[in-house]
Biopython code that builds the backbone (N, CA, C, O; Angstrom):
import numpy as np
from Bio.PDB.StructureBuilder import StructureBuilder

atoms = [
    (1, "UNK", "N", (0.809, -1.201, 0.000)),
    (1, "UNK", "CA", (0.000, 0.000, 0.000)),
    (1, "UNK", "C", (0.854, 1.267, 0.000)),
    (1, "UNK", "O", (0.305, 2.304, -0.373)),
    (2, "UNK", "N", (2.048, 1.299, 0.351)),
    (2, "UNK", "CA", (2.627, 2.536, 0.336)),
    (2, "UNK", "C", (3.083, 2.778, -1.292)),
    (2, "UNK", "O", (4.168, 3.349, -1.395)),
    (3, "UNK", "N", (2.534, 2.492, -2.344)),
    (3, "UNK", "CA", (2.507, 3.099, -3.951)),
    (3, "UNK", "C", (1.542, 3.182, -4.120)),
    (3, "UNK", "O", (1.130, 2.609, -5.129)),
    (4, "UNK", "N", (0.443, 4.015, -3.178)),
    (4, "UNK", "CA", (-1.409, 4.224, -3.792)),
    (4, "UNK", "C", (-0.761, 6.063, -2.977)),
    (4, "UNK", "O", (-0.213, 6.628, -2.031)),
    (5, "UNK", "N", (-1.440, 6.199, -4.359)),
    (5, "UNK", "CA", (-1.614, 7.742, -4.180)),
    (5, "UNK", "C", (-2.848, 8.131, -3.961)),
    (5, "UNK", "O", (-3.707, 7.423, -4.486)),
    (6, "UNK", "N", (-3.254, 9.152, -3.273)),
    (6, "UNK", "CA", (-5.012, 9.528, -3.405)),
    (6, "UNK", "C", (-4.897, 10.964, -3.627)),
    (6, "UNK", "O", (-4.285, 11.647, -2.805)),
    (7, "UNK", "N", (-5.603, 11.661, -5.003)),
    (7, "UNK", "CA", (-5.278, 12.766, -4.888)),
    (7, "UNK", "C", (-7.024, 12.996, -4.955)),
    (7, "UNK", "O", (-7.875, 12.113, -4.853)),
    (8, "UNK", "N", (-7.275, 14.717, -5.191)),
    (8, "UNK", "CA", (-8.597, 15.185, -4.958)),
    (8, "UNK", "C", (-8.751, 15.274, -6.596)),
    (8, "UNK", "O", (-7.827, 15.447, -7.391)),
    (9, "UNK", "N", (-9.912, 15.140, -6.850)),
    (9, "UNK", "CA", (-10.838, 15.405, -8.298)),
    (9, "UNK", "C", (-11.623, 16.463, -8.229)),
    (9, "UNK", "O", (-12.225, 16.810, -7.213)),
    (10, "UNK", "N", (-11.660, 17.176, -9.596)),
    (10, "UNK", "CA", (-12.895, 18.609, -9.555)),
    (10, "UNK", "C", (-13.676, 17.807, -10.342)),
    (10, "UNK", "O", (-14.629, 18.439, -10.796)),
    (11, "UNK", "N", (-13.650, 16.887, -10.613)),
    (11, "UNK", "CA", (-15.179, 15.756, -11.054)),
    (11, "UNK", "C", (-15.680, 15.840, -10.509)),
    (11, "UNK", "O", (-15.107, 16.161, -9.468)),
    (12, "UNK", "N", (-17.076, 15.730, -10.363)),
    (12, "UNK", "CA", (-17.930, 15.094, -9.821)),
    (12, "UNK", "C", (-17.651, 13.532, -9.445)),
    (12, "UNK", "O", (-16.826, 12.900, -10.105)),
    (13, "UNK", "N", (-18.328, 12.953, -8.414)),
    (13, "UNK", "CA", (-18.292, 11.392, -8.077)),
    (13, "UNK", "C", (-19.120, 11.133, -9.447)),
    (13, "UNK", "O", (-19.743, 11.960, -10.113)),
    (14, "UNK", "N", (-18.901, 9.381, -9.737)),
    (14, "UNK", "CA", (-19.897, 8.533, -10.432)),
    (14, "UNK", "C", (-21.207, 8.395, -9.109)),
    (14, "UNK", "O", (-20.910, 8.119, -7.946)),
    (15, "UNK", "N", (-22.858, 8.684, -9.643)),
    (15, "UNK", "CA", (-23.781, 8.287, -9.320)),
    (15, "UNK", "C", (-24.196, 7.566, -10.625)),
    (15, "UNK", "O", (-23.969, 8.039, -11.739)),
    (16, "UNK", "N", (-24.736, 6.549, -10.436)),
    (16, "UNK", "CA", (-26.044, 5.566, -11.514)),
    (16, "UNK", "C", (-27.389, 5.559, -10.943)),
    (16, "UNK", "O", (-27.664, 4.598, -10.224)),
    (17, "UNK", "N", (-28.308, 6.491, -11.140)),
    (17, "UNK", "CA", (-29.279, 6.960, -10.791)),
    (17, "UNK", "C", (-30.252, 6.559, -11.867)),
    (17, "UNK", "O", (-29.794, 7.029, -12.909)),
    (18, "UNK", "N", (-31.373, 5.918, -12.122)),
    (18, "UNK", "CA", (-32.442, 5.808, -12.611)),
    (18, "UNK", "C", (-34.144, 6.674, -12.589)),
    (18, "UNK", "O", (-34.418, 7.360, -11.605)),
    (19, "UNK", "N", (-34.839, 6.581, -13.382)),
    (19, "UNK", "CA", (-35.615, 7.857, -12.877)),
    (19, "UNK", "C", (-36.995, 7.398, -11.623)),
    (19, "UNK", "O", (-37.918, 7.959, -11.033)),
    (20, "UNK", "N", (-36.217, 5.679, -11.762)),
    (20, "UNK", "CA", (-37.511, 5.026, -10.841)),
    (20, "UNK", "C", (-37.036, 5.291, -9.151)),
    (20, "UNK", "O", (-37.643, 5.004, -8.119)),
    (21, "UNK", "N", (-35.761, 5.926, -9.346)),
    (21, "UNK", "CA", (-35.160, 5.854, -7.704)),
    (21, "UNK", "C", (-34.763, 4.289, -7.289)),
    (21, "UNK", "O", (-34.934, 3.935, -6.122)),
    (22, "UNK", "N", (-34.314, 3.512, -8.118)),
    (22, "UNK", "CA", (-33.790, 2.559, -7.624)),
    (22, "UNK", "C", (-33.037, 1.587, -9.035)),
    (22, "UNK", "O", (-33.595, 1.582, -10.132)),
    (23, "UNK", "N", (-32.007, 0.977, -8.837)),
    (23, "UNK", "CA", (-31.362, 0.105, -10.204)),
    (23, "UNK", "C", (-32.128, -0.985, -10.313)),
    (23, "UNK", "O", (-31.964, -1.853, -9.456)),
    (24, "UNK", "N", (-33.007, -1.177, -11.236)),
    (24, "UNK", "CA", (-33.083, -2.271, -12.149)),
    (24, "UNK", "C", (-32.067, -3.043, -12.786)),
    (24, "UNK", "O", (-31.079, -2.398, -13.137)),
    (25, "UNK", "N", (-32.069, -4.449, -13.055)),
    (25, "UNK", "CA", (-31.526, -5.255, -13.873)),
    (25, "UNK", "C", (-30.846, -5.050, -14.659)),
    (25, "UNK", "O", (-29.653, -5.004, -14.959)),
    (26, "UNK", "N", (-32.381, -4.839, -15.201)),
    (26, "UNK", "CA", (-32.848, -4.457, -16.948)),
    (26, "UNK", "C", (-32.055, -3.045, -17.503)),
    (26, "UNK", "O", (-32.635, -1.971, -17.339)),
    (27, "UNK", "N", (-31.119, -3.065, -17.964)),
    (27, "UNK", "CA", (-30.376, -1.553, -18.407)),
    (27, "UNK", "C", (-29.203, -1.046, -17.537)),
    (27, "UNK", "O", (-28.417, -0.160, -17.874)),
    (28, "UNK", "N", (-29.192, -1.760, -16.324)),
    (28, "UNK", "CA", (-28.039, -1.339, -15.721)),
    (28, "UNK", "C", (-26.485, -1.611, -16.686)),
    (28, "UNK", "O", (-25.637, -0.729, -16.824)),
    (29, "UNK", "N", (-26.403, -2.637, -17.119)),
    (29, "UNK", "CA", (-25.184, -2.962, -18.429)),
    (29, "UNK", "C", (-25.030, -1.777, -18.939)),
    (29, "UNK", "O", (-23.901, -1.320, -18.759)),
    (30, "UNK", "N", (-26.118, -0.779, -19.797)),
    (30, "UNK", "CA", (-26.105, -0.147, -20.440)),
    (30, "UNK", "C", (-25.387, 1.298, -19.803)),
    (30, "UNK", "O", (-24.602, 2.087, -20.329)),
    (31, "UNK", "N", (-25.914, 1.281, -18.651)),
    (31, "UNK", "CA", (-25.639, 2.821, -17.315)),
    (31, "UNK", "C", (-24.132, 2.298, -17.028)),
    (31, "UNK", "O", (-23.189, 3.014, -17.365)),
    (32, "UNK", "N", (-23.930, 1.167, -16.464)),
    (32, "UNK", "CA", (-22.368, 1.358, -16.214)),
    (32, "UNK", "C", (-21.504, 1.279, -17.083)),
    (32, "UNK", "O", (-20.330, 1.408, -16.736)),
    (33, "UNK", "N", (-21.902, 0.995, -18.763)),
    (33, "UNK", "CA", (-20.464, 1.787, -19.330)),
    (33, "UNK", "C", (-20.747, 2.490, -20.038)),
    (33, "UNK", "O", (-20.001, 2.586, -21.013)),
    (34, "UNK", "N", (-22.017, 3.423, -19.978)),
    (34, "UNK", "CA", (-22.003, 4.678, -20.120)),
    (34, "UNK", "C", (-21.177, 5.660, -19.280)),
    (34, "UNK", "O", (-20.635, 6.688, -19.686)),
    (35, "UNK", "N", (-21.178, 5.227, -18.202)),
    (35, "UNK", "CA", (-20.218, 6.016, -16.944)),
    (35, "UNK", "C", (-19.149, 5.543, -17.520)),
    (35, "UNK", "O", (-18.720, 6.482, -18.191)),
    (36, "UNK", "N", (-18.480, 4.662, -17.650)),
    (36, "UNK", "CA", (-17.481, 4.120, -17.135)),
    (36, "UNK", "C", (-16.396, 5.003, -19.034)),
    (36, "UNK", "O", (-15.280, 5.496, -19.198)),
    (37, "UNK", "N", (-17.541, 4.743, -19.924)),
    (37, "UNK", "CA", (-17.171, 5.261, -21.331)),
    (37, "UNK", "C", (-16.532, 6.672, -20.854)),
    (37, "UNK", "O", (-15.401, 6.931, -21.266)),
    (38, "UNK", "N", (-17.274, 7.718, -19.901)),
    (38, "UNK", "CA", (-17.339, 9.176, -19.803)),
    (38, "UNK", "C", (-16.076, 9.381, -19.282)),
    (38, "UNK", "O", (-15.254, 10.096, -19.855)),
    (39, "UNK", "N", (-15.879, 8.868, -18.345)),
    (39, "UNK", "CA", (-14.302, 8.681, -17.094)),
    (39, "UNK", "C", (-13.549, 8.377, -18.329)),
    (39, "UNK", "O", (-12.641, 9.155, -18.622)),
    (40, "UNK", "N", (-13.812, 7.245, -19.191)),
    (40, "UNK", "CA", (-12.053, 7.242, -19.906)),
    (40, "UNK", "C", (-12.436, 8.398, -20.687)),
    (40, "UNK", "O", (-11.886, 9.313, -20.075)),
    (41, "UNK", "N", (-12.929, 8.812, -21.481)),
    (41, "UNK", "CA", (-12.710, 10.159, -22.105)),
    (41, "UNK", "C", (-11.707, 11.170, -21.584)),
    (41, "UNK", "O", (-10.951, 11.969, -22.137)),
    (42, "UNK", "N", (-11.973, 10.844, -20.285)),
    (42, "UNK", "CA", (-10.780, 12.171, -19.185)),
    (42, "UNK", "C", (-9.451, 10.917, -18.960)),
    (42, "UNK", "O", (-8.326, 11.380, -18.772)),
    (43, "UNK", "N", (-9.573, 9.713, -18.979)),
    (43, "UNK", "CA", (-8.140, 8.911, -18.756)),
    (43, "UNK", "C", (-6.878, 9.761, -18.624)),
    (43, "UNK", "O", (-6.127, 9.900, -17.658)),
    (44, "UNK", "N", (-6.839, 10.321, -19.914)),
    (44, "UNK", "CA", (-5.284, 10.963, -20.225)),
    (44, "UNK", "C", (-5.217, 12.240, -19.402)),
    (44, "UNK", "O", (-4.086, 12.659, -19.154)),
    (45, "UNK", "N", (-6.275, 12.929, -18.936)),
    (45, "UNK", "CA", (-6.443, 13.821, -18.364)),
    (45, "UNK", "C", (-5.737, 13.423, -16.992)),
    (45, "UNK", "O", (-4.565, 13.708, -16.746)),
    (46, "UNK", "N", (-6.480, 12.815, -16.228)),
    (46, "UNK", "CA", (-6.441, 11.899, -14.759)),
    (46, "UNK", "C", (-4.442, 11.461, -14.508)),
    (46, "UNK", "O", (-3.569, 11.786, -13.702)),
    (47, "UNK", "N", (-4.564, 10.301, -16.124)),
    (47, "UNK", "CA", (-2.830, 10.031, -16.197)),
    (47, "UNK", "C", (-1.970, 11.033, -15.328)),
    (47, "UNK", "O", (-1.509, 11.087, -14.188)),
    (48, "UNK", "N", (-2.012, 12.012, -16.799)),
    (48, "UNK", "CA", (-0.730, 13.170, -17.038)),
    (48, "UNK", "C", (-1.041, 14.304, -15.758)),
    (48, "UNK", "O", (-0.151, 15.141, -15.608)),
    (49, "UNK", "N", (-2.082, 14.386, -14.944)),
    (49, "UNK", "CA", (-2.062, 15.346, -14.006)),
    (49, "UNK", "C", (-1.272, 14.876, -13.130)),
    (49, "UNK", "O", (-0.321, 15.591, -12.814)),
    (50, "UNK", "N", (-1.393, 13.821, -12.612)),
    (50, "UNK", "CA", (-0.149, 13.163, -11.429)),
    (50, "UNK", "C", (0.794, 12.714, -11.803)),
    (50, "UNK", "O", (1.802, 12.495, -11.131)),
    (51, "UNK", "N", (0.614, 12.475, -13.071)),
    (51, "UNK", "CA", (2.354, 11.576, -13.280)),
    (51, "UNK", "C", (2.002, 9.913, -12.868)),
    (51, "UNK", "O", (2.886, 9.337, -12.235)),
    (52, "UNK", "N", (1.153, 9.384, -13.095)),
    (52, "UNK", "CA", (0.631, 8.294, -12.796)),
    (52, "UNK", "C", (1.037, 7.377, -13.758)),
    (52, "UNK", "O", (1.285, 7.868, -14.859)),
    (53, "UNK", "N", (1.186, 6.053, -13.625)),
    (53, "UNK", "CA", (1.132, 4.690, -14.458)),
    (53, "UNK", "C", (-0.153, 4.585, -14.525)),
    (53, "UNK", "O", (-0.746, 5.143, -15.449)),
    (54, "UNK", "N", (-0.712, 3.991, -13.745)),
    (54, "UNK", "CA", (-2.143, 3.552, -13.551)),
    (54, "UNK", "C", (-2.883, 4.389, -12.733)),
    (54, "UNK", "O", (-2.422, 5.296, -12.040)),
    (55, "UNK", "N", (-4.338, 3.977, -12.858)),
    (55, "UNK", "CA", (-5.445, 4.742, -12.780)),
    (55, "UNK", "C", (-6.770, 3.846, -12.464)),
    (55, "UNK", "O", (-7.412, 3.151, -13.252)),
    (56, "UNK", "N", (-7.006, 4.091, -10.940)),
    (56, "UNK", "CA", (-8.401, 3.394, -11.024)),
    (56, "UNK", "C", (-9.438, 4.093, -10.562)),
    (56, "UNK", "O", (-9.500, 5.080, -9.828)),
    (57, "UNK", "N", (-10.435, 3.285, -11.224)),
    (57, "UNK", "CA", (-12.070, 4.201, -10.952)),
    (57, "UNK", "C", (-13.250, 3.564, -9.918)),
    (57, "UNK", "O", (-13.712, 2.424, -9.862)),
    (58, "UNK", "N", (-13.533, 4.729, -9.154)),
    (58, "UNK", "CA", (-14.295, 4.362, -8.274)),
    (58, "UNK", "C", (-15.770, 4.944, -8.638)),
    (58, "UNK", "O", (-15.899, 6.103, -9.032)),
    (59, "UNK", "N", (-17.069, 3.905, -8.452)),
    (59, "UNK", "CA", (-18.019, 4.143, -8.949)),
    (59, "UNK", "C", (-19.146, 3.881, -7.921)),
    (59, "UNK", "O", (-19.494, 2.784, -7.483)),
    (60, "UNK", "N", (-19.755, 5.357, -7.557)),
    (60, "UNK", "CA", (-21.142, 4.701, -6.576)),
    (60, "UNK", "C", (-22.301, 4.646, -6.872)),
    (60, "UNK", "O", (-22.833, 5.343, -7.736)),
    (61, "UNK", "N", (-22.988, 3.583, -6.009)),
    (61, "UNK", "CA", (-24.077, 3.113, -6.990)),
    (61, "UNK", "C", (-25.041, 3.271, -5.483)),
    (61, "UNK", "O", (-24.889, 2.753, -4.376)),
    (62, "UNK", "N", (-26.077, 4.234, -6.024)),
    (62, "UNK", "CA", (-26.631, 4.352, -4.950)),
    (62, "UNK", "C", (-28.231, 4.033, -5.727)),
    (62, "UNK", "O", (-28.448, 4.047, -6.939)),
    (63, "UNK", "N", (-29.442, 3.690, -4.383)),
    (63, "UNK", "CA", (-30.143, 2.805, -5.401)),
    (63, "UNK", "C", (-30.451, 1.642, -5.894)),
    (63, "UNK", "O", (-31.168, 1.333, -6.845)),
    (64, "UNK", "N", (-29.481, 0.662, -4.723)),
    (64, "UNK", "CA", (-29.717, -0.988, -5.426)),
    (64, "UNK", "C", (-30.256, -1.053, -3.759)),
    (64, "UNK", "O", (-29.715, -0.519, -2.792)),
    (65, "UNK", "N", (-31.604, -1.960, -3.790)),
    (65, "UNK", "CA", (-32.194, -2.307, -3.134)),
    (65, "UNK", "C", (-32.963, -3.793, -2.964)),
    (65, "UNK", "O", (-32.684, -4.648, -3.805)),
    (66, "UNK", "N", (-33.772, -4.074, -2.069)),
    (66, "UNK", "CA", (-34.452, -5.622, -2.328)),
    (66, "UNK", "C", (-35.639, -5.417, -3.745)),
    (66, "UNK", "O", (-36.339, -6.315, -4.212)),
    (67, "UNK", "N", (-35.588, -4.061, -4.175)),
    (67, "UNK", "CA", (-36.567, -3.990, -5.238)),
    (67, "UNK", "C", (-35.864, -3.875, -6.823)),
    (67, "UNK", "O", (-36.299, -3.658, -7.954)),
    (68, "UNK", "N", (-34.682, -4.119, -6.281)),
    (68, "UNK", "CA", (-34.048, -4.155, -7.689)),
    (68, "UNK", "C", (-33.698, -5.174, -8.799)),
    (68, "UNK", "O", (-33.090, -4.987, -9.853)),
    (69, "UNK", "N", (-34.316, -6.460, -8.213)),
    (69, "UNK", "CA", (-34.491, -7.399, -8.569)),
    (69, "UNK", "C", (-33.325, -8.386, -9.031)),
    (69, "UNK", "O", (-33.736, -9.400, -9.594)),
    (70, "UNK", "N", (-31.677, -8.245, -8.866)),
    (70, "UNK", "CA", (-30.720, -8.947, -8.943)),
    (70, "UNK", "C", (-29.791, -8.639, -7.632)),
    (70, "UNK", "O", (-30.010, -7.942, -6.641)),
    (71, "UNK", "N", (-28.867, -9.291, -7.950)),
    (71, "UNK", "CA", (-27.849, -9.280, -6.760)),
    (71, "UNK", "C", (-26.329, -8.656, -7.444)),
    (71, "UNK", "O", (-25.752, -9.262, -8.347)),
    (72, "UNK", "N", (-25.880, -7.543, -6.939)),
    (72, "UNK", "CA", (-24.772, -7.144, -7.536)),
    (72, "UNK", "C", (-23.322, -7.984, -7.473)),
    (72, "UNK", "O", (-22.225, -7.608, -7.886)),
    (73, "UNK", "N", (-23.703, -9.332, -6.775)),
    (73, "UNK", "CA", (-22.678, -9.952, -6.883)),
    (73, "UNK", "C", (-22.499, -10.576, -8.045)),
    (73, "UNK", "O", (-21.480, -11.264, -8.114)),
    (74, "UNK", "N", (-23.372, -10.524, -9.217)),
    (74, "UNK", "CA", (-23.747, -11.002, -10.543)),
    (74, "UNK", "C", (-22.054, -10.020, -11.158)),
    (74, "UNK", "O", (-21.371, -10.438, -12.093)),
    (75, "UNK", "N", (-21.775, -8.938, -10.484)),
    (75, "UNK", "CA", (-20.780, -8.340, -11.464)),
    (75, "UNK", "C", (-19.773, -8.925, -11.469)),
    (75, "UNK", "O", (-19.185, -8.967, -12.550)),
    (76, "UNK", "N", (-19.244, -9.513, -10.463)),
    (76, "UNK", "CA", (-17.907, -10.408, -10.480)),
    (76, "UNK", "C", (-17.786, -10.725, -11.926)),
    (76, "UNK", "O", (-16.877, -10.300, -12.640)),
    (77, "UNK", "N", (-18.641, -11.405, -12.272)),
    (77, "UNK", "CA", (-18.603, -12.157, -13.636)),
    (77, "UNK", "C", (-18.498, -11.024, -14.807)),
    (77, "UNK", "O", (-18.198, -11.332, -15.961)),
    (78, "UNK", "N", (-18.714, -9.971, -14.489)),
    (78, "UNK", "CA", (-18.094, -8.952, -15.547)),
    (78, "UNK", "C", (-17.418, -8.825, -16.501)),
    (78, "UNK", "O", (-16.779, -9.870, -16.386)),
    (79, "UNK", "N", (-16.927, -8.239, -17.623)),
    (79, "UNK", "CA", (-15.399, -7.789, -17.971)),
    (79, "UNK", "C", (-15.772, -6.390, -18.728)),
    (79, "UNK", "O", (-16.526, -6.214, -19.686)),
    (80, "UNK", "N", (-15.088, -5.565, -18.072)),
    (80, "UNK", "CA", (-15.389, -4.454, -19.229)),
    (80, "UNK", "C", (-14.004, -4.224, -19.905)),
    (80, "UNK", "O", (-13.035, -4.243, -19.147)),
    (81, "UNK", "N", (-13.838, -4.064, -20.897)),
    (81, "UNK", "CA", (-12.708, -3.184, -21.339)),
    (81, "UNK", "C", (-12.358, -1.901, -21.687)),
    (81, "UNK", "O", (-12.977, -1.417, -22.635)),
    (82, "UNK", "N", (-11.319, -1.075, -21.024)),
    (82, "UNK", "CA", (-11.546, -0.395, -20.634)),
    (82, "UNK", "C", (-10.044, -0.155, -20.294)),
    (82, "UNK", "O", (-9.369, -1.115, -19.922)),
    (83, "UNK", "N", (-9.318, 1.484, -20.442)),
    (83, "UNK", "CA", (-7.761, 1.822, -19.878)),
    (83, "UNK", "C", (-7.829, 1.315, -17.948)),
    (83, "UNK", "O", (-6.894, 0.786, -17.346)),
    (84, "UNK", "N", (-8.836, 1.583, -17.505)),
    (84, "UNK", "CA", (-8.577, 1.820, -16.172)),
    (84, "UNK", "C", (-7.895, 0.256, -15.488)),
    (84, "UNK", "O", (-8.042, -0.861, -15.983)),
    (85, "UNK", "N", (-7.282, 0.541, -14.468)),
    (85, "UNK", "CA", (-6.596, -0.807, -13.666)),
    (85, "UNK", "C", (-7.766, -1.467, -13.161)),
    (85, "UNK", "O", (-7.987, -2.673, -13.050)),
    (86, "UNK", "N", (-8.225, -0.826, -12.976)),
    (86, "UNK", "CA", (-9.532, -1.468, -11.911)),
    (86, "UNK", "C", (-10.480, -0.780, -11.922)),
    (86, "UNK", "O", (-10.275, 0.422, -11.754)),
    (87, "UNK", "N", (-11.704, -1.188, -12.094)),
    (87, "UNK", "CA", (-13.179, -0.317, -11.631)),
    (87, "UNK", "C", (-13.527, -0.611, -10.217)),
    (87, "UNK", "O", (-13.622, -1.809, -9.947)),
    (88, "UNK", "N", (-13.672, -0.014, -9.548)),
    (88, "UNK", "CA", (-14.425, -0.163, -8.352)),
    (88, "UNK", "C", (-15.999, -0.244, -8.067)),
    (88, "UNK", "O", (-16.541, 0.411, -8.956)),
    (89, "UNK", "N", (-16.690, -0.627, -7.440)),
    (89, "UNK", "CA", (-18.177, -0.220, -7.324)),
    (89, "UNK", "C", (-18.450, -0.271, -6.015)),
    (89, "UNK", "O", (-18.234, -1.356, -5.475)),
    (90, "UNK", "N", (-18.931, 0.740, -5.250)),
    (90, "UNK", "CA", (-19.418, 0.690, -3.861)),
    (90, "UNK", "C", (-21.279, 1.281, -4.231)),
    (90, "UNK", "O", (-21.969, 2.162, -4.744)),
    (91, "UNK", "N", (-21.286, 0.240, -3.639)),
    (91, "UNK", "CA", (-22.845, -0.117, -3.184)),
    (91, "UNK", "C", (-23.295, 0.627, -1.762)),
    (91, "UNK", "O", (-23.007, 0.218, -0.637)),
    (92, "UNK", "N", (-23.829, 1.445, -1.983)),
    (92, "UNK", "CA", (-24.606, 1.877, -0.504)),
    (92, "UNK", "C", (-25.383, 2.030, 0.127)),
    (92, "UNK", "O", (-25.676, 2.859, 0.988)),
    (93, "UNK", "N", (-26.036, 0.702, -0.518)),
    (93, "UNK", "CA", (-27.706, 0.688, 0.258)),
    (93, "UNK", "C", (-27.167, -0.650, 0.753)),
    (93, "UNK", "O", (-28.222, -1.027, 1.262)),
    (94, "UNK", "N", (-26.311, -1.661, 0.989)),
    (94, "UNK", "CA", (-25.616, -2.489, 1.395)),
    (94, "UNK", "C", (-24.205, -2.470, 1.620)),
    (94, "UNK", "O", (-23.729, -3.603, 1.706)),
    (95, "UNK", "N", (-23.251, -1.371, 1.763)),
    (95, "UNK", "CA", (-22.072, -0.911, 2.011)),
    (95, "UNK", "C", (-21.211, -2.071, 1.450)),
    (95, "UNK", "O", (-20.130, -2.213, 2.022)),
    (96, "UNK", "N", (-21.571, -3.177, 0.142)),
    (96, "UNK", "CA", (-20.518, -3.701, -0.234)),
    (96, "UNK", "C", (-19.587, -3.248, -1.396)),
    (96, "UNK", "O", (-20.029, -2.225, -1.919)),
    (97, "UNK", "N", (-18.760, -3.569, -1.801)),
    (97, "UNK", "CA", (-17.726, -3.200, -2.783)),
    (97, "UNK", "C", (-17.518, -4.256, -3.270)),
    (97, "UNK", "O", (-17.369, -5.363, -2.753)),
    (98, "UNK", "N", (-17.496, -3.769, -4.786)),
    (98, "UNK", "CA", (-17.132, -4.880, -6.146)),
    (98, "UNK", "C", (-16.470, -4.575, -7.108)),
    (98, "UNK", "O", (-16.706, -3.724, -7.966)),
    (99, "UNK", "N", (-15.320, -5.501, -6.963)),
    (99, "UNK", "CA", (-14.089, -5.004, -8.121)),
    (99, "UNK", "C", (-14.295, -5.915, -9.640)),
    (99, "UNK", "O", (-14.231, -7.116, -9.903)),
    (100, "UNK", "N", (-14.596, -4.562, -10.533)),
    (100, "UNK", "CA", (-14.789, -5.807, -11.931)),
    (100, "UNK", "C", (-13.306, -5.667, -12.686)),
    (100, "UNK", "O", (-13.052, -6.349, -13.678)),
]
sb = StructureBuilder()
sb.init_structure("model")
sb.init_model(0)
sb.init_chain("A")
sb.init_seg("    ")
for serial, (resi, resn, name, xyz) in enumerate(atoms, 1):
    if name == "N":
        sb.init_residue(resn, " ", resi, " ")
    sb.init_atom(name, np.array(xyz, "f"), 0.0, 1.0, " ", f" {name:<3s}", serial, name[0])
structure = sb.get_structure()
């Protein structure tokens, strides 16, 4: 752990917000790499400001509930491709975290 840098962002955080107030299934694929598309757009941005090798993204997902009808442990099985080292996902209607 002593080669993790944490610096501050004038981004905004990732939210995945739906207009029902809660994640569905159905279209979530579509919402997280829409986000995930937007963040690498800035990649080189993120890179070259620190002087970084790598780069990972943290994504919150607020909104997954018992009405959302899957289990976000379904993402494990993931793959996106994608520059970043790692995506992150923190869940906070269940405080878990999922690395795809």
């Amino acid at each position: 752990m002593e080669h993790v840098v944490i610096t501050s962002s004038q981004d905004s955080r990732i939210d995945l917000i739906l207009a029902e107030e809660y994640i569905a299934k159905e279209g979530f694929l579509e919402l997280l790499n829409e986000r995930i598309e937007a963040k690498e757009a800035k990649f080189h941005n993120y890179i070259s400001a620190a002087e970084f090798d790598s780069c990972w993204l943290l994504i919150i997902i607020d909104g997954v509930s018992s009405f959302s009808g899957f289990d976000l442990e379904e993402l494990k099985e993931i793959h996106t491709s994608n520059k970043f080292e790692k995506i992150i996902l923190f869940e906070t209607f269940g405080s878990k975290i999922f690395i795809l």
